[in-house]
C-alpha beads as a LAMMPS data file, in Angstrom:
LAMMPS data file: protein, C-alpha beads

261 atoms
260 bonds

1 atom types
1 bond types

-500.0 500.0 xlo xhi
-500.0 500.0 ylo yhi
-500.0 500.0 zlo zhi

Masses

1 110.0

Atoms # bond

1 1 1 -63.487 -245.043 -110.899
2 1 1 -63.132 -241.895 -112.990
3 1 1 -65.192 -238.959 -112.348
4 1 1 -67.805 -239.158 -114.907
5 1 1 -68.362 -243.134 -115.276
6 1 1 -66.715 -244.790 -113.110
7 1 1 -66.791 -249.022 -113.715
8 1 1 -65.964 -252.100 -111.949
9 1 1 -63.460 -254.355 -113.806
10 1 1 -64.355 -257.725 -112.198
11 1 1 -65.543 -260.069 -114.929
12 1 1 -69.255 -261.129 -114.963
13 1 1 -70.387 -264.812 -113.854
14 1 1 -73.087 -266.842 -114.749
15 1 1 -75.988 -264.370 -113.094
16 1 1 -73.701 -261.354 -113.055
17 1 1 -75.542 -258.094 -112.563
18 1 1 -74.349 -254.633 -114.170
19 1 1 -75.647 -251.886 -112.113
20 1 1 -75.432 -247.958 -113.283
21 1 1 -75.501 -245.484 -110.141
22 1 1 -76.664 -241.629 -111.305
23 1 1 -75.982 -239.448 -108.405
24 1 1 -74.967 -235.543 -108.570
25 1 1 -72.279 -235.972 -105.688
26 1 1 -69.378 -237.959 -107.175
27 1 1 -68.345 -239.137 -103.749
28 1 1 -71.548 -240.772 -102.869
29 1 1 -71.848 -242.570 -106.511
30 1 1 -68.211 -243.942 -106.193
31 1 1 -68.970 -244.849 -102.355
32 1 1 -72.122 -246.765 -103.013
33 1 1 -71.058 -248.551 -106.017
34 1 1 -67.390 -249.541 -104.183
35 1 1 -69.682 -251.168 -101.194
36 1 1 -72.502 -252.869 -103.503
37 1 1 -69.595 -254.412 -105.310
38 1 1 -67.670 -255.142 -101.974
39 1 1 -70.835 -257.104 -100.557
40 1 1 -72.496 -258.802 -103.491
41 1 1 -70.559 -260.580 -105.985
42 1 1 -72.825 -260.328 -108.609
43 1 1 -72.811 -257.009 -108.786
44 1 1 -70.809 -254.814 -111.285
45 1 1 -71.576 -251.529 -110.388
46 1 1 -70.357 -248.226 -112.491
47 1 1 -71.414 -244.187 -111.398
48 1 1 -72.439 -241.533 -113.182
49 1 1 -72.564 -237.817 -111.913
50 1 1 -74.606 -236.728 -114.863
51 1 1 -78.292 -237.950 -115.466
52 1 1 -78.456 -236.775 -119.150
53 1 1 -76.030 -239.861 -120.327
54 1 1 -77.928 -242.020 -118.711
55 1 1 -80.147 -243.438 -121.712
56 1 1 -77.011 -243.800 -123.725
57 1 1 -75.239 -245.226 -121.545
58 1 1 -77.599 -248.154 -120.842
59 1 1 -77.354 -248.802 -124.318
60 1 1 -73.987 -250.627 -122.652
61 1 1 -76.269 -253.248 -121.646
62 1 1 -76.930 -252.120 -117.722
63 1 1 -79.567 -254.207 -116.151
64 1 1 -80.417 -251.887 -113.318
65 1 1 -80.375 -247.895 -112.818
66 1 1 -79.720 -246.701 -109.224
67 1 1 -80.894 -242.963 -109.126
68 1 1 -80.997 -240.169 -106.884
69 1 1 -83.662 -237.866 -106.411
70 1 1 -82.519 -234.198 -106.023
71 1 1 -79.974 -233.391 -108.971
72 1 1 -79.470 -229.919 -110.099
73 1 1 -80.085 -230.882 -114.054
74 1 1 -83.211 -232.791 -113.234
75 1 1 -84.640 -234.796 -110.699
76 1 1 -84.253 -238.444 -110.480
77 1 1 -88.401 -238.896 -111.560
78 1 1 -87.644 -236.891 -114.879
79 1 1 -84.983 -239.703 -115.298
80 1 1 -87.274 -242.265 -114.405
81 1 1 -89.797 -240.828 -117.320
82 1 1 -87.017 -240.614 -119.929
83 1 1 -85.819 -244.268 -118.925
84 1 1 -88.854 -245.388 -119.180
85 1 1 -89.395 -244.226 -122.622
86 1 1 -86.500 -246.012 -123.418
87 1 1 -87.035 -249.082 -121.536
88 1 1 -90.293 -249.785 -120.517
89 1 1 -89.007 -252.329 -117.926
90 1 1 -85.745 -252.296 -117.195
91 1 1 -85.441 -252.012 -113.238
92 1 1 -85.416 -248.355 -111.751
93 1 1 -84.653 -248.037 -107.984
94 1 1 -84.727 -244.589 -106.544
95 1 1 -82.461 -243.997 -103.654
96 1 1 -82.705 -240.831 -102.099
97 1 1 -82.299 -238.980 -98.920
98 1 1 -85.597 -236.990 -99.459
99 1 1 -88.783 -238.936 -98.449
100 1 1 -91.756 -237.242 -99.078
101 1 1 -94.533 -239.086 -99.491
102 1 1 -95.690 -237.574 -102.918
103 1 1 -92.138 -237.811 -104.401
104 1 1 -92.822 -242.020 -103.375
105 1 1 -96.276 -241.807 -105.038
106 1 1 -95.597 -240.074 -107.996
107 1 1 -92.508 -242.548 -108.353
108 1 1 -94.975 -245.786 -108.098
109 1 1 -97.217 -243.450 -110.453
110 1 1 -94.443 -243.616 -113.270
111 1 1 -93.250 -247.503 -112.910
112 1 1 -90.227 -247.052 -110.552
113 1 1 -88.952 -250.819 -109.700
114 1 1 -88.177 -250.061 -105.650
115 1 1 -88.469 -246.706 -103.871
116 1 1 -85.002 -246.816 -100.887
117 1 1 -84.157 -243.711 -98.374
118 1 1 -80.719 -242.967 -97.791
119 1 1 -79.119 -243.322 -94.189
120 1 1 -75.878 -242.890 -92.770
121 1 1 -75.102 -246.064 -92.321
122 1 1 -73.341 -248.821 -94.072
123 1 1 -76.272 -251.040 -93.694
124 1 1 -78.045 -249.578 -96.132
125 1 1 -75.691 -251.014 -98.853
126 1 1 -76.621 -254.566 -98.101
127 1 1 -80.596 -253.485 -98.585
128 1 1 -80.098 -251.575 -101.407
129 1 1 -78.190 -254.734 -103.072
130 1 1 -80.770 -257.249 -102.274
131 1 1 -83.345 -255.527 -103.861
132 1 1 -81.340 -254.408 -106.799
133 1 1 -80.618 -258.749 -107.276
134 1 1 -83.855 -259.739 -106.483
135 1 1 -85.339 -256.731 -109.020
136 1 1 -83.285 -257.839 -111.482
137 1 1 -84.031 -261.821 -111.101
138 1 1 -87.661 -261.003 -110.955
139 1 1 -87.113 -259.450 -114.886
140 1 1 -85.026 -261.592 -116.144
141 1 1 -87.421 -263.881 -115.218
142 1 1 -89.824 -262.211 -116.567
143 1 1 -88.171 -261.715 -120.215
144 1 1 -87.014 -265.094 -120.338
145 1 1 -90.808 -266.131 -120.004
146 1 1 -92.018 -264.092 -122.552
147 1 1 -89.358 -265.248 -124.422
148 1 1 -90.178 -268.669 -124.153
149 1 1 -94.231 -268.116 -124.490
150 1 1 -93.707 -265.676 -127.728
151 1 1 -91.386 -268.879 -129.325
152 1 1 -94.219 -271.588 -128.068
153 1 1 -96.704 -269.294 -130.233
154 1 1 -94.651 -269.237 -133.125
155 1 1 -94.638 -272.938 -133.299
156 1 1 -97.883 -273.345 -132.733
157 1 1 -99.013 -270.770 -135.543
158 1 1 -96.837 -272.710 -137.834
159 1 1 -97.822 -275.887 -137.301
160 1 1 -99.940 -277.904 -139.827
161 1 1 -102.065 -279.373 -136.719
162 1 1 -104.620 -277.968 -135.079
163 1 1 -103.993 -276.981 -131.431
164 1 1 -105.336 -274.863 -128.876
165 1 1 -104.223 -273.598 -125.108
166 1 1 -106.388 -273.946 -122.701
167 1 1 -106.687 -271.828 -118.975
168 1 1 -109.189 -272.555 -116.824
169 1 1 -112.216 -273.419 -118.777
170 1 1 -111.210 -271.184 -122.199
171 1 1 -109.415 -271.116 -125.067
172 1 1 -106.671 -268.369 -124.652
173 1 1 -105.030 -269.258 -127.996
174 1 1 -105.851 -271.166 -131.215
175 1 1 -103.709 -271.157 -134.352
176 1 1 -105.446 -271.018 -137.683
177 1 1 -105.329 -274.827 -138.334
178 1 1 -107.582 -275.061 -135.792
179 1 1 -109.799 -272.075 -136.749
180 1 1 -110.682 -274.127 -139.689
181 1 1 -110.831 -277.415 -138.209
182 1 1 -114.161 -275.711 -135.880
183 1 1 -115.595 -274.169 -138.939
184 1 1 -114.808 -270.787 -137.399
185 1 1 -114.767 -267.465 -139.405
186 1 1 -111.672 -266.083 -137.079
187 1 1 -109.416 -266.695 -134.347
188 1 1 -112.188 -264.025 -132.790
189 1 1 -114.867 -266.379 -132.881
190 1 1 -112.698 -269.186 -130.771
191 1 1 -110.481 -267.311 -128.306
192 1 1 -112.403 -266.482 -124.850
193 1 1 -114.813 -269.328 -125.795
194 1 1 -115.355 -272.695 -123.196
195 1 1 -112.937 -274.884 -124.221
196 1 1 -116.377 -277.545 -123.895
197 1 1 -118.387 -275.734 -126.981
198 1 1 -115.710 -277.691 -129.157
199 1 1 -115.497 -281.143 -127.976
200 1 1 -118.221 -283.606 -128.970
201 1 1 -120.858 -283.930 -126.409
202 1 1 -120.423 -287.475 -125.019
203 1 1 -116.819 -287.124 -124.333
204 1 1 -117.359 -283.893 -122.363
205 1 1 -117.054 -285.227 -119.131
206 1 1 -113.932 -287.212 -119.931
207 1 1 -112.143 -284.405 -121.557
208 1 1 -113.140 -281.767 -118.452
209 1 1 -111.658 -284.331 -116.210
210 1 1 -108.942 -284.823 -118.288
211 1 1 -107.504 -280.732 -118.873
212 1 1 -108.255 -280.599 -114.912
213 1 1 -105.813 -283.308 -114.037
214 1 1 -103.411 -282.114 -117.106
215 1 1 -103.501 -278.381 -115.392
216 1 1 -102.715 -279.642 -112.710
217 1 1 -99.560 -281.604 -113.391
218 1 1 -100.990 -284.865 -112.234
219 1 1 -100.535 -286.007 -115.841
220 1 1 -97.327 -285.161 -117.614
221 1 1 -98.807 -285.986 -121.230
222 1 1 -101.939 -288.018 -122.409
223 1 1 -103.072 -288.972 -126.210
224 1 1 -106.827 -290.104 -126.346
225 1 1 -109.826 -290.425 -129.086
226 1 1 -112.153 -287.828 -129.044
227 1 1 -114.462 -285.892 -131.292
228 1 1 -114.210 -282.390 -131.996
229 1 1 -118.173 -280.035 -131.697
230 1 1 -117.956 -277.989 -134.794
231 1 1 -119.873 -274.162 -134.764
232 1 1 -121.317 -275.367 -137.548
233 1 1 -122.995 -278.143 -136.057
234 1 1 -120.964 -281.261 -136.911
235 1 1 -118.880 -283.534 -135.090
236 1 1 -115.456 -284.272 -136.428
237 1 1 -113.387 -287.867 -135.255
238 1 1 -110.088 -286.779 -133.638
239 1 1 -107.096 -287.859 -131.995
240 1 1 -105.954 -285.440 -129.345
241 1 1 -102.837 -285.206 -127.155
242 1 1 -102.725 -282.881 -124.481
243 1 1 -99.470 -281.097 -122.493
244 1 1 -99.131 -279.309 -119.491
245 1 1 -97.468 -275.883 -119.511
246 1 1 -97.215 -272.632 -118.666
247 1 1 -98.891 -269.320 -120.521
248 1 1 -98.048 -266.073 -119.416
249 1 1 -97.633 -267.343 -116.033
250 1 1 -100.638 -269.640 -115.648
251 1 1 -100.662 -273.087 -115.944
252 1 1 -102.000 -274.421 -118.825
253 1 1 -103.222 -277.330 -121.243
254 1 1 -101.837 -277.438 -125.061
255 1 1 -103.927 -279.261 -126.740
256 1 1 -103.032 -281.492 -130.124
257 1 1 -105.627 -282.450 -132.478
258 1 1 -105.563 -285.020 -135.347
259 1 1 -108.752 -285.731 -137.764
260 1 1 -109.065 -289.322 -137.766
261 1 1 -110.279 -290.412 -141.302

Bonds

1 1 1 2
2 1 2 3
3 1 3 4
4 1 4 5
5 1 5 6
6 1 6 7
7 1 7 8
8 1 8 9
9 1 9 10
10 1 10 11
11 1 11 12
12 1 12 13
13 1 13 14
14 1 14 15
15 1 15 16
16 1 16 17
17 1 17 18
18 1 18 19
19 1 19 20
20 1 20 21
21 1 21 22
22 1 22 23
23 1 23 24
24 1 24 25
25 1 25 26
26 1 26 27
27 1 27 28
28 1 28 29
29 1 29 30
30 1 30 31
31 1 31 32
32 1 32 33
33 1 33 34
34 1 34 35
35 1 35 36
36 1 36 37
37 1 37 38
38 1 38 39
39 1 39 40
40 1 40 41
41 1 41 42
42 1 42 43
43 1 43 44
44 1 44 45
45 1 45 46
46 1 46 47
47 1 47 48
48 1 48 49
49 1 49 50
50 1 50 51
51 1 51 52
52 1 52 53
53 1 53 54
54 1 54 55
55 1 55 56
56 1 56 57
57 1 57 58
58 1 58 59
59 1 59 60
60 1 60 61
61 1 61 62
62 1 62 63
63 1 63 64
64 1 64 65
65 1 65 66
66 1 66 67
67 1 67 68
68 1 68 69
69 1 69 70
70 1 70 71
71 1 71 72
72 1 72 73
73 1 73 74
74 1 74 75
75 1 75 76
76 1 76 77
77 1 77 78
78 1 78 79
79 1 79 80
80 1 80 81
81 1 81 82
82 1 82 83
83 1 83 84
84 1 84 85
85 1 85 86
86 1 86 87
87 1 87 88
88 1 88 89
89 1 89 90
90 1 90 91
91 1 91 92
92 1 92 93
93 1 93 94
94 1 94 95
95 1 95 96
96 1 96 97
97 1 97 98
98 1 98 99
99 1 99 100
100 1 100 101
101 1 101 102
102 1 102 103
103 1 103 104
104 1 104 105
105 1 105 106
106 1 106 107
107 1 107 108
108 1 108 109
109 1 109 110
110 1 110 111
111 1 111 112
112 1 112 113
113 1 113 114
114 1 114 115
115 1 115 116
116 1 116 117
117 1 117 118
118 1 118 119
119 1 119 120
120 1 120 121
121 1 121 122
122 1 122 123
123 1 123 124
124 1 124 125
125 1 125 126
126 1 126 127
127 1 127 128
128 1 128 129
129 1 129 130
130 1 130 131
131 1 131 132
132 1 132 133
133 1 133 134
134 1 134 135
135 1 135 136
136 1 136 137
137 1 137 138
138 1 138 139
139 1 139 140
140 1 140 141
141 1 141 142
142 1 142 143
143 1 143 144
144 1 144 145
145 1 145 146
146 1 146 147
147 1 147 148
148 1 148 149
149 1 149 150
150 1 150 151
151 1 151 152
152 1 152 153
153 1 153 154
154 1 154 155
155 1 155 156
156 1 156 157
157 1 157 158
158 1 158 159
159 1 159 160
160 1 160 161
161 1 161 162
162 1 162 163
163 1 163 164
164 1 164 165
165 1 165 166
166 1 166 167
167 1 167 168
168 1 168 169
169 1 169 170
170 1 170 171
171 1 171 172
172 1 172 173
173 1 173 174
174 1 174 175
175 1 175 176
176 1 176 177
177 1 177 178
178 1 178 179
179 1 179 180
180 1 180 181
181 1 181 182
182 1 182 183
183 1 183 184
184 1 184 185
185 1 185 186
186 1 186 187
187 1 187 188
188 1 188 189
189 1 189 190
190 1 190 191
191 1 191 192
192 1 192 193
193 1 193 194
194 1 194 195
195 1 195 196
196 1 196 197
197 1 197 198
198 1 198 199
199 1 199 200
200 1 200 201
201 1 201 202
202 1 202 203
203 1 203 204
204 1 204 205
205 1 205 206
206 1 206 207
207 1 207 208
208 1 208 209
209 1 209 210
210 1 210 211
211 1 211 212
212 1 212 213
213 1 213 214
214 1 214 215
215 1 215 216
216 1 216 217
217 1 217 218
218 1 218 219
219 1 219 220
220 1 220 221
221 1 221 222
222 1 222 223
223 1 223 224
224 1 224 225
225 1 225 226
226 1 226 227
227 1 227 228
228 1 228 229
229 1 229 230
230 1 230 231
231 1 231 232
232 1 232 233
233 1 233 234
234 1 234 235
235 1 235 236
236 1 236 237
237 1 237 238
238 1 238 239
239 1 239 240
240 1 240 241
241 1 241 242
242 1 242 243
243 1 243 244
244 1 244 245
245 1 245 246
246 1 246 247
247 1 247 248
248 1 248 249
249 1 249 250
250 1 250 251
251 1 251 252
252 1 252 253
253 1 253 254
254 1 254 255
255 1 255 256
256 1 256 257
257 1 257 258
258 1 258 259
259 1 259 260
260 1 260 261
């Protein structure tokens, strides 16, 4: 490791982690990224002695930052800001030998990830590298599922069919098909409604049982007749299959409707 950046060559696996270490004292970066690397496999840890390259730098592709708290350019909170304005989530662990209790506070108070003291032992390392992994799983996680829910939307806003997604006992999201399909002005006037207020009357109890045992996963998939409760007053034949899933971390009914003529 060099003395601005130094890098670890190992090649990344499947679930490879790279790390970025900012701390003023060269010999502590290049200490505490050579044992993070030494104990967790996943990690490929690099260290920085200067805190002002650190939002370029990530542009590298980092997944975690590993900061000090007392530099002499600034403090490892005004990084924390400026990293933040970069990337809103990217995980931030401050590890510092000064623990005040406001310096912890104000730290939670601008989105750190994990808040670590320093100690002289080697022990530390193995702490400090769990909770960089399981940071960095948690996000992924995280992204991945937003991922997935912003692509499920997309499909579901361009699909000719009406459908709906249903948590709890309310519509959370509608796509315009079915705006129209309930005579509805907007997508306003159907999400945070009961999902009831739109299915006809004497099929209500069947359908509430239904999305109860589709939410909870005691049905995989189920296609049934129904009749859709207009807000205009009339009732429109249907055909609807319903889904189990996930929305933004709930579980969830997707709902399918077809007019049957």
């Amino acid at each position: 490791m060099d003395g601005t950046l130094g890098s670890g060559m190992r090649e990344r696996g499947d679930g490879g982690v790279r790390v970025l270490c900012v701390d003023d004292e060269k010999g502590f970066g290049d200490m505490s990224a050579a044992q993070l690397e030494r104990r967790f496999d996943r990690l490929t840890v690099s260290a920085t002695t200067d805190p002002a390259s650190v939002v370029e730098l990530l542009e590298d592709g980092f997944d975690c930052v590993v900061s000090d708290y007392e530099m002499p350019e600034f403090d490892g909170l005004e990084l924390l800001r400026r990293v933040r304005r970069a990337h809103p989530n990217l995980p931030f662990i401050l590890h510092t030998g000064r623990g005040s209790e406001d310096v912890a506070m104000e730290a939670i108070e601008e989105g750190v990830t994990d808040y670590l003291r320093k100690d002289s032992g080697s022990a530390q390392y193995d702490i400090l590298g769990n909770r960089v992994l399981n940071s960095v799983d948690r996000y992924r996680n995280r992204e991945a599922l937003e991922y997935s829910e912003e692509r499920c939307r997309r499909l579901i806003d361009s699909s000719p069919h009406p459908i709906s997604i249903v948590v709890g006992s309310e519509v959370v999201y509608a796509n315009q098909a079915f705006v129209r399909l309930v005579d509805a002005d907007s997508i306003d006037d159907v999400e945070g409604e009961r999902y009831l207020e739109f299915v006809g009357e004497r099929y209500r109890d069947d359908v509430r049982n239904l999305v109860s045992r589709v939410a909870e996963d005691s049905v995989s998939f189920d296609r049934r007749e129904g009749a859709v409760s207009t807000l205009t007053g009339r009732e429109i034949p249907v055909s609807v299959v319903t889904t189990p899933i996930l929305y933004e971390g709930e579980k969830a009914v997707q709902v399918v409707f077809t007019e049957v003529r």
